[in-house]
C-alpha angles and dihedrals in degrees: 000000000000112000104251087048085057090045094054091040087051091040087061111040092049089053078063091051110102102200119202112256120274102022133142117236115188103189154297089236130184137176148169120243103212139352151344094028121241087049137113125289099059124153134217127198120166128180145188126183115192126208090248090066089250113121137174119212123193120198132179129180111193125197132200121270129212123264105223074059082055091272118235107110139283131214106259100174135015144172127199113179140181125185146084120334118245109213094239122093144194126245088276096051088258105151101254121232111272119175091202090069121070123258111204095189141359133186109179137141116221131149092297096066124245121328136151121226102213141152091012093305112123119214105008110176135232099251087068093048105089127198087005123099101203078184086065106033114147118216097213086057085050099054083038091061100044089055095049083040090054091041098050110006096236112157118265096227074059094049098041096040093244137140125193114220122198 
């Protein structure tokens, strides 16, 4: 994907997006990581922080690719969490990562490959996620599925069409 091509994609599925009342949203921002601008690597980090204390934070990091694979850039690691709101902050206000408050779910990819966090268990991989492709997951499902999960408490393996094997 080429990066003006990511910004407009994002531009219009957040303009989908229907946000509780009296949240705060931090983002989306994007941003390109060295120049010239327009250009892999670019970075996405995209917050909202509810009244309830409860927040969900997506981030992307993309890398080139190489252009005899079509070149642009791909998403080579990504974070999308769910859970309580520590009181620090980064430099943009995004609720920084505090083991001490709860995550309810998180879909990333790290060097360790793609895993959940989910129900209290820590790393999960992908071979005992069934019907879910973490590889593939979409921040805009994601967000989707935290807001249906905070208006009607459905589960979010429900939401999100997973099942956790042992």
């Amino acid at each position: 994907m080429r990066y003006l091509e990511y910004e407009q994609w994002l531009q219009i599925e957040h303009s989908k997006l229907i946000l509780e009342p009296l949240c705060i949203e931090i983002g989306p921002l994007v941003a390109p990581t060295t120049s010239p601008a327009y250009q892999p690597p670019w970075n996405m980090d995209w917050a909202v922080i509810f009244q309830d204390g409860m927040f969900f934070v997506v981030r992307e990091r993309w890398y080139p690719r190489k252009s005899i694979f079509g070149g642009g850039g791909y998403r080579k690691m990504f974070s999308f969490h769910y859970g309580a709101a520590a009181p620090g902050r980064d430099r943009d206000g995004i609720p920084a990562r505090d083991k001490a408050y709860q995550t309810i779910i998180r879909v990333d990819i790290d060097w360790t490959g793609p895993h959940i966090h989910y129900l209290g268990e820590d790393h999960i991989p992908q071979p005992r996620v069934r019907d879910f492709s973490i590889s593939d997951a979409d921040p805009f499902r994601f967000a989707t599925a935290v807001l249906q999960n905070r208006a009607s408490g459905t589960d979010f393996a429900a939401l999100m069409g997973f099942t956790v094997t042992p």
